[in-house]
C-alpha positions in Angstrom: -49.7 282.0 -106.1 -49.3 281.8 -102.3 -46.6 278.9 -101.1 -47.0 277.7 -97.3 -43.8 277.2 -95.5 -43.9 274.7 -92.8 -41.4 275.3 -90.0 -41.1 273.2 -87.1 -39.6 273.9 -83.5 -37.6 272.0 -81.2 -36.7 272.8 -77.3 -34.6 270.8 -75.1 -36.3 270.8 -71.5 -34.7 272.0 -68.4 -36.5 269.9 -65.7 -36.6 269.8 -61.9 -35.2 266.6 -60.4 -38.4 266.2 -58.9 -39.6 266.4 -63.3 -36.8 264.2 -64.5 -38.1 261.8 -61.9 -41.6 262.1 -63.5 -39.8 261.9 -66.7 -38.2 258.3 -65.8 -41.7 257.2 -64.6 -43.1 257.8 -67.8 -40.2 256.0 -70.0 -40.7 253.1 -67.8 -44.2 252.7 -68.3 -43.4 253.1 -71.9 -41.3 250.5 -72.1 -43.7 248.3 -69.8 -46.2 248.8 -72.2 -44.2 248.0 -74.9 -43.0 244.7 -73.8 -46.6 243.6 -72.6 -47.9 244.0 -76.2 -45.7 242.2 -77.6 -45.6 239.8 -74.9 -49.4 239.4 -76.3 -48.2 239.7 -79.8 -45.7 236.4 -79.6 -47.8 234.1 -77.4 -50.4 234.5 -80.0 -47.8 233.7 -82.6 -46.5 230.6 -80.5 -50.0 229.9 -81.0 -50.3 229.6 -84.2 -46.5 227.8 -84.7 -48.0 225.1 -82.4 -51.5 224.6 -84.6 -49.5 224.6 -87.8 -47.4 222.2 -86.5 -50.4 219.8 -85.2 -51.7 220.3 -88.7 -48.2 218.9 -90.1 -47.8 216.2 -87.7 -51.1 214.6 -89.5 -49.4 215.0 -92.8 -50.7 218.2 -94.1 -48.6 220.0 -96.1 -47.1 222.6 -94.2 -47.8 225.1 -97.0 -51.8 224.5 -96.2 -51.3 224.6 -93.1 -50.4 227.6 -92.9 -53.5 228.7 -94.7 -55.3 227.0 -92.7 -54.6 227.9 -89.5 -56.1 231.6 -88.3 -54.7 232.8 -85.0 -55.4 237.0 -84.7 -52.5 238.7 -83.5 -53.5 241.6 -80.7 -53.1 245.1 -82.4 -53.3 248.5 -79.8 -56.8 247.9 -79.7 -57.5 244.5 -78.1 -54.5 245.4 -75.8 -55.6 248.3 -74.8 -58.8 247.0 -74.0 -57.3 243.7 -72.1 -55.4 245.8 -70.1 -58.1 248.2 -69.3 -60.0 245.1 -68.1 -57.1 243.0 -65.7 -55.0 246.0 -64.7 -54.7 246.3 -61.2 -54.9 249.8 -59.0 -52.4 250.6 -56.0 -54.8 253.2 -54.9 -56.9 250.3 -53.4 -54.1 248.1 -52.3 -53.2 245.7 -55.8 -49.8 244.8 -55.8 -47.6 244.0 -58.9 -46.3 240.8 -57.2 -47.3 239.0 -54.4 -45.9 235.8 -52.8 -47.2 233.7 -55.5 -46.3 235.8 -58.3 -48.2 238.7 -60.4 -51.3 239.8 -58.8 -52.4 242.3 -61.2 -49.8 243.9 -63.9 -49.2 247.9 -63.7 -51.0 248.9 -60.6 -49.0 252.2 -60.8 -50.6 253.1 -64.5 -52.7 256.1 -62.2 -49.0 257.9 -61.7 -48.1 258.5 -65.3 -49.8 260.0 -68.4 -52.0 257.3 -70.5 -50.4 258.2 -73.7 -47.0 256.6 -72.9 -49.0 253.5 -72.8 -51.0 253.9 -75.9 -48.0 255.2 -77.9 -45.9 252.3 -76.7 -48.7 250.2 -78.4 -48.8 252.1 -81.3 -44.7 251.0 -81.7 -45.0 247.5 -80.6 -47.8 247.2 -83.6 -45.2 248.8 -85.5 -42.6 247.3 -84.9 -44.3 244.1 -85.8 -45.6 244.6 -89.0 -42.0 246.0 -89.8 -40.9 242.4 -89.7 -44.1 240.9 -91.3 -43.6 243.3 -94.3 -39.7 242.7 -94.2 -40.2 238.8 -94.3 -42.5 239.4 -97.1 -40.3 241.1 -98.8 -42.0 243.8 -99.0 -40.6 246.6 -96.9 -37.7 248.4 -98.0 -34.4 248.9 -97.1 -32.4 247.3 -94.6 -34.0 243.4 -93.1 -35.8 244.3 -90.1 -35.4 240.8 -87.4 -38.1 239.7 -84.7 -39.6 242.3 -82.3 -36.8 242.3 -79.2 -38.2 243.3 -75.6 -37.0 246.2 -74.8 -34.2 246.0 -71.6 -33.8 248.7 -68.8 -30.7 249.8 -68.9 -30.4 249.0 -73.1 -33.0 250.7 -74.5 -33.2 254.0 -75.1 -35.1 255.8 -72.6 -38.9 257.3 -73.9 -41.9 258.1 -74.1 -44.6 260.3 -76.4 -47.0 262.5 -75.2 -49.9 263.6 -77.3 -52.4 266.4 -77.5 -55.7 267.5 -79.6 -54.2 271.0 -80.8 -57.7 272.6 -80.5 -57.9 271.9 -77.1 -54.1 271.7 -75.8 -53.0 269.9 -72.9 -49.7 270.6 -74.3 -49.1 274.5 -74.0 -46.6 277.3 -73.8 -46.6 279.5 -70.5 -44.8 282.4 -71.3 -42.2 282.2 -73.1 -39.4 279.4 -70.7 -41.7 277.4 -69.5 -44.0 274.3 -71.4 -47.0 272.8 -70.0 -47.0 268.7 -70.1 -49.9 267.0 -68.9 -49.3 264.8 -65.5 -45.8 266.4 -64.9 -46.6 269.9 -64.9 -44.8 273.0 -66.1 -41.2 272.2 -66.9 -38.5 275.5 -67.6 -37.0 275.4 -71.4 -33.8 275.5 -72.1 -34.0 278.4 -74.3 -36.2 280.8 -75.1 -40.2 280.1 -76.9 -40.8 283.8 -77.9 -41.0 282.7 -81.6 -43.1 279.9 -81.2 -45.3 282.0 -78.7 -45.6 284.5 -81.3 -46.5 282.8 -84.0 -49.1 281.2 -81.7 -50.6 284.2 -81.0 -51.1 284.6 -84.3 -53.1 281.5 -85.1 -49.8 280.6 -86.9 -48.5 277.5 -84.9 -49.3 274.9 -82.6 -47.3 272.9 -80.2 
């Protein structure tokens, strides 16, 4: 009987100024993202606080009311597809504040990768039904509080890239060096030859 042995390989990046520039462009768009879907995420739940409490005010129990009351919250989707839809472009002059506030949010999105906004949506959605399932009672371990926004300067700084393995955007050149999409080819810290290798093989995938 044949056993499969997964193995998994991790490199710390050696980047360029010019890269870890890139880099900090990217966590900041992650963490814009993040914070604008769960802006979208708690006004919809506001929403639905205010409705329940209509519903109460009229002397419905506040047990039906809650029933009663059906206000969708936004999952990556719909916010992916809002945000396709208002987003400004600096390319052809929007600004992300004029004199009378926001004129359209993230006219910068062109500069960075679109995965570090779609996986910042994918953690805002989870990050929500983390509490949903630990106010059920339902999740295990430790109680998980509200989504917090996320603060420059207090959260940690990052950001996901992702790939389709059969066609990688992702790559190995040579054996230092590891192709990201939008930044470019950023040296490794150490040596890929057994990750190369194994690639060559049809063995791995990064």
């Amino acid at each position: 009987m044949r056993q499969e042995v997964l193995r998994a390989f991790k490199f710390a990046l050696d980047p360029t100024r010019t890269q870890v520039e890139a880099f900090t462009r990217h966590a900041g768009a992650a963490r814009w993202a993040f914070n604008h879907a769960l802006g979208m995420k708690v006004a919809a739940h506001q929403q639905w606080r205010r409705e329940v409490r209509v519903l109460v005010d009229q002397e419905v129990p506040e047990a039906e009311a809650r029933k009663q009351v059906r206000v969708p919250v936004p999952t990556k989707p719909a916010i992916q597809k809002h945000l396709n839809r208002v987003k400004g472009d600096s390319r052809r002059g929007d600004l992300a504040e004029g004199a009378y506030g926001p004129v359209r949010p993230c006219p910068w999105w062109h500069e960075v990768n679109t995965h570090a906004f779609q996986s910042a949506f994918i953690d805002a959605d989870r990050a929500w039904q983390n509490w949903l399932e630990s106010l059920r009672g339902v999740r295990a371990g430790r109680r998980v509080g509200y989504p917090r926004f996320k603060k420059k300067g207090r959260a940690r700084e990052s950001f996901r890239l992702h790939h389709d393995v059969k066609r990688p955007a992702i790559r190995l050149v040579g054996y230092r060096r590891l192709r990201l999409p939008t930044v470019g080819e950023v040296r490794l810290h150490e040596s890929a030859k057994r990750l190369a290798r194994l690639a060559d093989r049809g063995q791995a995938v990064v």
